[in-house]
C-alpha positions as CSV (number, residue, x, y, z in Angstrom):
1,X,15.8,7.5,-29.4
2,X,18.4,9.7,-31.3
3,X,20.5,8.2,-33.6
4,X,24.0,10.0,-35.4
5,X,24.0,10.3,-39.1
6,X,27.3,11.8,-39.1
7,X,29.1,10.2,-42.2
8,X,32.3,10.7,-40.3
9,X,34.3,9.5,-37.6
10,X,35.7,12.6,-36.9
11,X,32.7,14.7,-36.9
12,X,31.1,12.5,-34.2
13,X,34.0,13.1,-32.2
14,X,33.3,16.8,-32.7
15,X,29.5,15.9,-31.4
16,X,30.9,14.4,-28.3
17,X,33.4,16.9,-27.1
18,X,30.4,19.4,-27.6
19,X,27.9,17.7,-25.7
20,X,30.7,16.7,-22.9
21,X,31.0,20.7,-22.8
22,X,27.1,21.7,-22.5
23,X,27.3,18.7,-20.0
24,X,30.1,19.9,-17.9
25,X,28.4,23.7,-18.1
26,X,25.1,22.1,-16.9
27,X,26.7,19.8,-14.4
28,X,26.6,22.4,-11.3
29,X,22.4,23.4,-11.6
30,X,21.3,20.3,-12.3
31,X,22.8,18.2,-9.2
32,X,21.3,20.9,-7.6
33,X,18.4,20.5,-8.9
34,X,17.4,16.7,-8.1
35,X,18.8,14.5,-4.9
36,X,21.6,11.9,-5.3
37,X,19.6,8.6,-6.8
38,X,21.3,7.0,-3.4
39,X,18.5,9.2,-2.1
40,X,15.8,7.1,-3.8
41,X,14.0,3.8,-2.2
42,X,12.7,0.6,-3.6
43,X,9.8,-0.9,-2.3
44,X,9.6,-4.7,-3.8
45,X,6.9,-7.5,-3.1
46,X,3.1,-7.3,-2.9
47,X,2.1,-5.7,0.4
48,X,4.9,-3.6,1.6
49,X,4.2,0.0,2.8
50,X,6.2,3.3,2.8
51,X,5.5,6.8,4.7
52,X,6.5,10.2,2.1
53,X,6.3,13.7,2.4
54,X,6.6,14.0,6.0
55,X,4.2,10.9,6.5
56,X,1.2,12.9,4.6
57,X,0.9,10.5,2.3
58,X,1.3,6.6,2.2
59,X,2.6,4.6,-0.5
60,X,2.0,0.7,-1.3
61,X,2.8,-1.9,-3.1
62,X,-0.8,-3.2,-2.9
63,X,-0.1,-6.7,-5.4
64,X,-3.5,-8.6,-4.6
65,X,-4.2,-10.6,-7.6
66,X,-1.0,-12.1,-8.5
67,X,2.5,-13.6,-7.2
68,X,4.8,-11.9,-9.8
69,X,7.9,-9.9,-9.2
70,X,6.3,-5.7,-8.4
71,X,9.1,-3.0,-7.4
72,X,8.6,0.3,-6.7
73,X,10.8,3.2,-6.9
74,X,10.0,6.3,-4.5
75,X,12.3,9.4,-5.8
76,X,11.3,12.2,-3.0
77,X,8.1,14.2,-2.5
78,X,5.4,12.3,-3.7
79,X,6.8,11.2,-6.8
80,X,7.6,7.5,-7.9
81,X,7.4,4.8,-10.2
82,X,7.1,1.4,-11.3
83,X,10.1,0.0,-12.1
84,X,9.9,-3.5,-12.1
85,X,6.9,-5.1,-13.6
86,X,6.0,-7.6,-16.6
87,X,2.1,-8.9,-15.5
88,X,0.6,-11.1,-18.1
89,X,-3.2,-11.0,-16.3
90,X,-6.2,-11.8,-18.4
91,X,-8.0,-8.0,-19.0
92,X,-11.4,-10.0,-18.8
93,X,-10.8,-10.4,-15.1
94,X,-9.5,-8.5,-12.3
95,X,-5.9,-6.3,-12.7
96,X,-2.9,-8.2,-11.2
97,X,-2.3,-5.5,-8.5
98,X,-2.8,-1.6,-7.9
99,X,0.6,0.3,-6.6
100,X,-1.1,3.5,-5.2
101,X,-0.2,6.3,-3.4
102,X,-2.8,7.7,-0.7
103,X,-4.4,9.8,2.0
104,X,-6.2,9.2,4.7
105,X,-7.3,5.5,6.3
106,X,-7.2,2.3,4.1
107,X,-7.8,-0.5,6.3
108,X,-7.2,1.1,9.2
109,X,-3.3,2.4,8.5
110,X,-3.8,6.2,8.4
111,X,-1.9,8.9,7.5
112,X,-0.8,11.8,9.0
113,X,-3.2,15.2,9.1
114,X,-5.4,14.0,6.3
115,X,-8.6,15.6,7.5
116,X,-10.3,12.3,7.0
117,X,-12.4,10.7,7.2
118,X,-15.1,13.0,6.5
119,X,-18.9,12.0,6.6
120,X,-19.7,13.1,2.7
121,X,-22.6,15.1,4.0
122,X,-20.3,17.6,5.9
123,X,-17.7,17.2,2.9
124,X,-16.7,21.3,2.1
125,X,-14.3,20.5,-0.6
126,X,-12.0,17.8,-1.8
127,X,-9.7,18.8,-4.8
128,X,-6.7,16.9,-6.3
129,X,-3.8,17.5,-8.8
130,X,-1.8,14.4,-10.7
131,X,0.9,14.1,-12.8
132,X,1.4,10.9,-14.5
133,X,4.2,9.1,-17.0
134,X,2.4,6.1,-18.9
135,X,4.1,4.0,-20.8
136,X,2.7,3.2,-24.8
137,X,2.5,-0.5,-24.1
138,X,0.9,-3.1,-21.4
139,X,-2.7,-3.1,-20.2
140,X,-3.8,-0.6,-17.3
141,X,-5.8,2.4,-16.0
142,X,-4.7,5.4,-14.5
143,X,-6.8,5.5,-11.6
144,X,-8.7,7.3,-8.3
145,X,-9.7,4.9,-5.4
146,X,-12.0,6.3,-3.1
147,X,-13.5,4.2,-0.2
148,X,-16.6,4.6,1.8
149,X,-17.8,3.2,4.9
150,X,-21.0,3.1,7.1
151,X,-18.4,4.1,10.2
152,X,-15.4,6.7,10.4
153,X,-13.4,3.8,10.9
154,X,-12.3,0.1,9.6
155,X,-9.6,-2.3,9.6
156,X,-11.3,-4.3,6.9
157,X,-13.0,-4.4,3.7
158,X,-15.6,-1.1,3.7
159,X,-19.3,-1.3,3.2
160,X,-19.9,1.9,1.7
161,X,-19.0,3.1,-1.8
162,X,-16.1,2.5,-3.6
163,X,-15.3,5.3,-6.5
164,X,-13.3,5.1,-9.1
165,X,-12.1,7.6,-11.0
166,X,-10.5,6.5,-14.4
167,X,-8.3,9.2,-15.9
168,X,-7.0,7.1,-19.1
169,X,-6.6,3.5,-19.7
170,X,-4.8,0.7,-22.6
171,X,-5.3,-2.0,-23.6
172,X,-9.2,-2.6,-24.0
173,X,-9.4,-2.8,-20.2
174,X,-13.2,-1.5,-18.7
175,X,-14.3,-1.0,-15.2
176,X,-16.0,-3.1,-12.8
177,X,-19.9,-3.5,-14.1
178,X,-21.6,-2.1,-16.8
179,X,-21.4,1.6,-18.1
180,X,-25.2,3.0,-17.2
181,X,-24.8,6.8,-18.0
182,X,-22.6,9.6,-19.2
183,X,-22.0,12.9,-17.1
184,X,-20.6,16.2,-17.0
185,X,-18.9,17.2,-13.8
186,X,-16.2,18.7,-12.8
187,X,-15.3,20.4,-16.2
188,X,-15.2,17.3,-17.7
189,X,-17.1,14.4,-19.7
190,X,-17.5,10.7,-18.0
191,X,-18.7,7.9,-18.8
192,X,-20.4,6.3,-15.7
193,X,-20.2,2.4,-14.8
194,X,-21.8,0.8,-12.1
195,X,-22.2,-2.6,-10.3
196,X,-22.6,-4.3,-6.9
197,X,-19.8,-6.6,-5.5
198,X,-20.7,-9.0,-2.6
199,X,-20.9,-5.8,0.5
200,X,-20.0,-2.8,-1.5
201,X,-21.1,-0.2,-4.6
202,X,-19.0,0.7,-7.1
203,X,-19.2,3.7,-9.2
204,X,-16.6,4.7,-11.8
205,X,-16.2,7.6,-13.7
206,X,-14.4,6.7,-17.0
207,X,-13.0,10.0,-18.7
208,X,-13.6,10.7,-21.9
209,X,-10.2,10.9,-24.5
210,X,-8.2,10.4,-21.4
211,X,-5.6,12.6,-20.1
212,X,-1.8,12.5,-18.1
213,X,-1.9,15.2,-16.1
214,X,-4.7,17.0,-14.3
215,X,-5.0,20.2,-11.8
216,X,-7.3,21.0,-8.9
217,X,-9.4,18.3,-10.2
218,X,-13.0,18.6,-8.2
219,X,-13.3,15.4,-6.8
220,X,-16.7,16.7,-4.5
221,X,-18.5,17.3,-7.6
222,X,-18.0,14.0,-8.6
223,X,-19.1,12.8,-4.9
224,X,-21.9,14.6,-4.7
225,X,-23.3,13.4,-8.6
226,X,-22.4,9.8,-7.5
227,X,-25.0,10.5,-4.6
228,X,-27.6,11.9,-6.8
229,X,-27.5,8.5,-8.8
230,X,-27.8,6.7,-5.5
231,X,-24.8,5.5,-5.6
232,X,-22.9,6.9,-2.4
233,X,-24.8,7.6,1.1
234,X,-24.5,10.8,3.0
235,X,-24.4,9.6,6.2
236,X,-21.0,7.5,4.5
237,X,-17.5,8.6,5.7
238,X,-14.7,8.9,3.2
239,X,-12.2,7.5,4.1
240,X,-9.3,8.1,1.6
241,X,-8.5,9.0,-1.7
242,X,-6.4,6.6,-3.5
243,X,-4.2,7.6,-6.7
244,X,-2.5,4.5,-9.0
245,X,-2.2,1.9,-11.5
246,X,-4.5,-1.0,-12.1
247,X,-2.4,-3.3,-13.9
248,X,-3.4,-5.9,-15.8
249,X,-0.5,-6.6,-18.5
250,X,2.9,-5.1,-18.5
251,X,3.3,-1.6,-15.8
252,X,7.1,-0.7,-15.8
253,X,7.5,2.7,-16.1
254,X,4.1,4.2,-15.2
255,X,4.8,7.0,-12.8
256,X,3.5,9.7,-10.7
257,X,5.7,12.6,-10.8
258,X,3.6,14.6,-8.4
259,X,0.2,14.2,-6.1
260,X,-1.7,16.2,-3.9
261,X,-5.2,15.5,-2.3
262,X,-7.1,18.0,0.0
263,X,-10.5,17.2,1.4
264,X,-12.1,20.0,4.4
265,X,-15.6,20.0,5.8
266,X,-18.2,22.2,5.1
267,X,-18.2,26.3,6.3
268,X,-15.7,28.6,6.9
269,X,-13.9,28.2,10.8
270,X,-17.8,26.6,11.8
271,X,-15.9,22.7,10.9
272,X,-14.4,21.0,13.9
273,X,-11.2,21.3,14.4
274,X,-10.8,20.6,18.3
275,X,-9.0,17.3,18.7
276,X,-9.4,14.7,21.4
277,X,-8.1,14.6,24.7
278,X,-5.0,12.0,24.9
279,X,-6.4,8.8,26.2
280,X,-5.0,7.7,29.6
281,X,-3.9,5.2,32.2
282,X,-2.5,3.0,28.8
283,X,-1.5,0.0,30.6
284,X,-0.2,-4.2,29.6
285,X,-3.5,-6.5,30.6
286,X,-1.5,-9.6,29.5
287,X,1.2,-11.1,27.1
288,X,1.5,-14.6,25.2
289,X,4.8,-15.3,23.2
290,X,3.4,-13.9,20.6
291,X,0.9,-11.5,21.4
292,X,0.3,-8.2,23.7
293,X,-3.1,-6.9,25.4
294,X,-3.9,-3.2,25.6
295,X,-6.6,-0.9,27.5
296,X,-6.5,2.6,28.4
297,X,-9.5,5.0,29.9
298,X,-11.4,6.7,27.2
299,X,-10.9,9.9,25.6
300,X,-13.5,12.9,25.8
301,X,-14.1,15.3,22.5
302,X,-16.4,18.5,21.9
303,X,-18.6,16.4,19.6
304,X,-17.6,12.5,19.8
305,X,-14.6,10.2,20.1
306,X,-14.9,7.9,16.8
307,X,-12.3,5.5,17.7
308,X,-8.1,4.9,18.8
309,X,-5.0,4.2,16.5
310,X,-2.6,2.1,18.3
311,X,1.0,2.3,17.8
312,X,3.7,0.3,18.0
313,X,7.1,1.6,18.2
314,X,5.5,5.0,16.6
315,X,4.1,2.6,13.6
316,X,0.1,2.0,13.3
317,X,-0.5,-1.0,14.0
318,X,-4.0,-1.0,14.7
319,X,-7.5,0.3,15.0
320,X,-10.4,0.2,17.5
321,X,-13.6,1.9,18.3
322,X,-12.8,0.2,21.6
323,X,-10.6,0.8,24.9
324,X,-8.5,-2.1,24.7
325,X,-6.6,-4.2,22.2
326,X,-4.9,-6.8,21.3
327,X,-1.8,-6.4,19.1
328,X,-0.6,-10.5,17.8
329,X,2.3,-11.9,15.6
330,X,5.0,-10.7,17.9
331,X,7.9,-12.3,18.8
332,X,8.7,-14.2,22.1
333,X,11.1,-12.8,25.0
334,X,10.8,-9.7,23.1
335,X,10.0,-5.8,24.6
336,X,7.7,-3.8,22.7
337,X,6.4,-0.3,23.1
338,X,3.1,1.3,22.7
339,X,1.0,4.6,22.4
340,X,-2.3,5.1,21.6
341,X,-4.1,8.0,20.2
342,X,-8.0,8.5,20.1
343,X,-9.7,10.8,17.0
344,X,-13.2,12.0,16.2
345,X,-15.6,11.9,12.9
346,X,-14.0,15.3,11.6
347,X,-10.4,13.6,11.4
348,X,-9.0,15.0,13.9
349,X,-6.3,13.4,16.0
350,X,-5.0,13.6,19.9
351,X,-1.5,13.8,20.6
352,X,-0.4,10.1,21.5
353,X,-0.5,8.5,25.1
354,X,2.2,7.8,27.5
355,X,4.1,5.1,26.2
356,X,3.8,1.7,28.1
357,X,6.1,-2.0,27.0
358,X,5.2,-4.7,26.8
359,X,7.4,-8.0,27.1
360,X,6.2,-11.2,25.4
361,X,6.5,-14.6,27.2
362,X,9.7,-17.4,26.0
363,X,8.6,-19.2,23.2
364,X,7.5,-22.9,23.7
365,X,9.2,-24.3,20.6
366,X,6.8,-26.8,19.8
367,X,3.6,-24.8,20.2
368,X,1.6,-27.5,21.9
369,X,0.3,-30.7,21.0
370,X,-1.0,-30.8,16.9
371,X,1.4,-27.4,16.6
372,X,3.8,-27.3,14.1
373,X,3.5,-26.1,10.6
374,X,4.9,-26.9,6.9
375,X,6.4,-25.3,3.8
376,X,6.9,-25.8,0.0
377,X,7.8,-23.9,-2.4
378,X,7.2,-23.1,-6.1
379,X,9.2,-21.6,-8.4
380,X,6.9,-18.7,-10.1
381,X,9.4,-17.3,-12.8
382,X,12.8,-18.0,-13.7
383,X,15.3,-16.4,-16.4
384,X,18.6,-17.3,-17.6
385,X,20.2,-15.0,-14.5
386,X,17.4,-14.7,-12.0
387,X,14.1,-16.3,-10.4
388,X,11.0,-15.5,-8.4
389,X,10.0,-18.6,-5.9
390,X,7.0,-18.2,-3.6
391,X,6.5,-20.2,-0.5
392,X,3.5,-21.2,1.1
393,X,3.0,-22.0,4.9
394,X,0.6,-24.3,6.6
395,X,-0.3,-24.2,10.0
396,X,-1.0,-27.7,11.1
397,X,-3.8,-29.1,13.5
398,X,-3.3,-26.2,16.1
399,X,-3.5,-22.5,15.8
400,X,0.1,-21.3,15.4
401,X,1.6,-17.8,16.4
402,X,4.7,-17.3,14.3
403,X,6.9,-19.1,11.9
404,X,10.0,-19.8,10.3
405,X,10.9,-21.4,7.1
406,X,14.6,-22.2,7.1
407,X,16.5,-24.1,3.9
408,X,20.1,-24.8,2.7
409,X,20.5,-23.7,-1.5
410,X,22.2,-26.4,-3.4
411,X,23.6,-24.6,-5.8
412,X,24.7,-21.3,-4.5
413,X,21.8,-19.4,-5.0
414,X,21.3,-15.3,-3.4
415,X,18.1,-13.8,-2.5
416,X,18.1,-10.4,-3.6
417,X,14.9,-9.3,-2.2
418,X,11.1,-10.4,-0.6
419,X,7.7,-9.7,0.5
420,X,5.6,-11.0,3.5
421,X,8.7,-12.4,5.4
422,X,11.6,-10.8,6.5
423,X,14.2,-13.3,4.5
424,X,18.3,-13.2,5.9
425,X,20.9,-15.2,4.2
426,X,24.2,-16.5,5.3
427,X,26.5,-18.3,3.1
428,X,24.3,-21.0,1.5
429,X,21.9,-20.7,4.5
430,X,18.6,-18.7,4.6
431,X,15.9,-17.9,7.2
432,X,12.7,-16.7,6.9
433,X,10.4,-15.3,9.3
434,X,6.3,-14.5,9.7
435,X,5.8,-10.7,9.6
436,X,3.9,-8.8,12.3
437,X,0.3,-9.2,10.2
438,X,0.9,-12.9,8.8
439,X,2.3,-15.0,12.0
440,X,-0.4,-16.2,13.2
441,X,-2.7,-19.3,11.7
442,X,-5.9,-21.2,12.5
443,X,-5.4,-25.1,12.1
444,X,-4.8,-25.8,8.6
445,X,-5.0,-22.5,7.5
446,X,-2.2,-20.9,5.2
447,X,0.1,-17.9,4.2
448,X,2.6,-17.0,1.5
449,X,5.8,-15.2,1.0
450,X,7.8,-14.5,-1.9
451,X,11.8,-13.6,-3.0
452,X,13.5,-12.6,-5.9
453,X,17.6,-14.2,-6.5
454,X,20.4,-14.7,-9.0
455,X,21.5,-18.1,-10.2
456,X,24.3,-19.6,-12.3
457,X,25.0,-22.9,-13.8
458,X,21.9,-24.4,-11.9
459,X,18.4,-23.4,-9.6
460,X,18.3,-26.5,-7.7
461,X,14.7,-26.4,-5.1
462,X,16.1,-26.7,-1.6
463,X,14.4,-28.6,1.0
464,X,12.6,-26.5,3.5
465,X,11.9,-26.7,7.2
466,X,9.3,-24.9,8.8
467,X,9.2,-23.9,12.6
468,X,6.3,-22.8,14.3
469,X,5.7,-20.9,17.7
């Protein structure tokens, strides 16, 4: 921070007309230089998701361990930052949440033209640079996530290997396991942790002294000497390459001011690089209020079809190694169009089917006898201008399909933003509604959502009413 030591008032006015010159001089280049701030984009709550660069990469919010107020800030390219975040998580367990920027598949929402996923024994190359702001305070790593699986596909948790890469760290906070070796790969000095969690490996390369910014880092070579530990399988497919912040304590104002990640298969023009034929004859086998059914005829490929992506309104919604699916939390008397697009082992990708829409059924209201759900809600945080509340929804002795949670503030309080619900308010009256991936609940099962809004003079806890379809 600079500070004046002028002894005068006059000579500090002399500062500021002289900076207010360089200023004005500098004014023309350097709003040339970076777009408007109304350019940039917050992403707030724990599981949102946002497309950059063209779609080539995926950004997200990825909060999993904790129910505290996480916004992002994406500023064009690839770059972006944490920009709201205070996490008080214990750094003897797991990190409060991982905001990550990636390539490639992570449970089964893909980007575009990765290349992956690639089976690690026909893996040519896979290189990456990252530039990174980290704050002097909290507790967090400056991490690689790379995911394996046993398939070149999954819409779950995978079963292969899961890599991490530690660049630098504060805060006394260690990987997953124990540390069982040191290495040198990749121009660089590691210390290697293992462990086994329930389905999965996990190896992490810890680097030693730690660093902030890194160039055409060889992330292969690390592959390949996690596989001569016996770590990672051959016959595994990566899937993506993840680049963030695990962070247990603190986290606003860690950044990544640029990231690239390029993975190819072995040989030079001997890879393949034929795509799929478009998969045909897409066609509605049946609606519900709250759900629509898919098939198509399979595609053909020069080596093998490895699976579909199915698309909803040109959004991934989905994943199948199958011809038909099922696409549910929709909403009733509602039109919704689809494409499908089939890929093979090598990444590659056919251009998408002829759209088809689908029409859900009316709503029944009630749901059917034992249908119904119900809400409460917990205040998480509060300060003297603001809170975070998080609700939790119950399904209740039938399946449900969709919800809404609907209350009345007392006191005049405005939501100013949320996660897992989409969350409109009117006057003193607010509704919120199930998202496409959380509508739908066994008996007795639950879900949770989360806001962030101003108060004054009061933060009276409405009564709520919940709906379900």
């Amino acid at each position: 921070m600079y500070r004046s030591t002028l002894p005068s008032a006059l000579a500090r006015l002399r500062v500021v007309v002289l900076l207010a010159a360089v200023l004005a001089a500098l004014a023309v280049p350097w709003a040339a230089a970076r777009p408007a701030a109304a350019a940039d984009t917050q992403l707030c709550g724990a599981n949102g998701t946002l497309a950059v660069n063209g779609g080539e990469y995926i950004l997200q919010a990825n909060e999993w361990n904790s129910s505290l107020s996480q916004c992002l800030t994406y500023t064009g390219g690839t770059a972006w930052q944490v920009s709201t975040a205070n996490f008080n998580t214990s750094t003897s367990g797991a990190p409060a949440t991982y905001p990550s920027i990636y390539k490639g598949c992570h449970w089964g929402l893909c980007t575009t033209g990765s290349g992956l996923p690639i089976q690690i024994s026909k893996l040519g190359s896979a290189t990456s640079s990252w530039s990174t702001t980290q704050p002097a305070s909290g507790a967090y790593d400056v991490a690689y996530d790379l995911w394996t699986n046993s398939t070149p596909t999954t819409t779950g948790q995978p079963n292969g290997t899961e890599i991490m890469i530690w660049l630098n760290s504060r805060g006394g906070v260690q990987p997953f396991g124990s540390q069982t070796a040191t290495a040198s790969v990749a121009g660089h000095n590691w210390n290697v942790w293992t462990g086994q969690q329930t389905s999965w490996k996990i190896i992490s390369y810890v680097l030693q002294g730690g660093g902030t910014a890194f160039t055409d880092l060889d992330i292969k070579a690390l592959l390949a000497d996690a596989q001569a530990r016996g770590s990672l399988s051959s016959s595994d497919y990566l899937l993506d390459a993840e680049a963030g912040f695990e962070i247990w304590q603190g986290g606003q104002g860690l950044a990544t001011n640029s990231f690239s990640f390029s993975a190819s298969t072995s040989g030079t023009g001997t890879g393949d690089t034929q795509p799929p034929s478009t998969p045909a004859n897409l066609t509605v086998t049946g609606t519900t209020a709250n759900s629509a059914s898919l098939s198509w005829s399979p595609a053909t490929d020069n080596v093998g079809v490895a699976g579909y992506r199915v698309y909803r309104g040109g959004t991934q919604v989905g994943s199948t190694t199958g011809t038909s699916y099922t696409d549910t939390g929709l909403n009733p008397s509602t039109a919704y169009s689809y494409t499908v697009a089939a890929y093979d082992a090598a990444g590659n990708v056919s251009t998408p089917s002829a759209a088809v829409t689908a029409t859900t059924a009316a709503g029944t209201g009630g749901g059917g006898a034992g249908a119904g759900c119900t809400a409460t809600l917990a205040v998480s945080n509060q300060w003297n201008t603001g809170f975070t509340d998080n609700v939790t929804v119950t399904a209740g002795t039938a399946a449900i399909h969709g919800w809404t949670v609907t209350w009345t503030w007392p006191n005049g309080q405005q939501v100013t933003s949320a996660w897992n619900a989409t969350v409109s308010q009117s006057g003193a009256a607010v509704t919120a509604s199930n998202l496409s991936y959380n509508g739908s609940l066994g008996a007795g099962a639950s879900t949770t959502f989360g806001f962030q809004g101003t108060w004054t003079g009061a933060n009276g806890t409405p009564t709520l009413t919940c709906t379900a379809s």
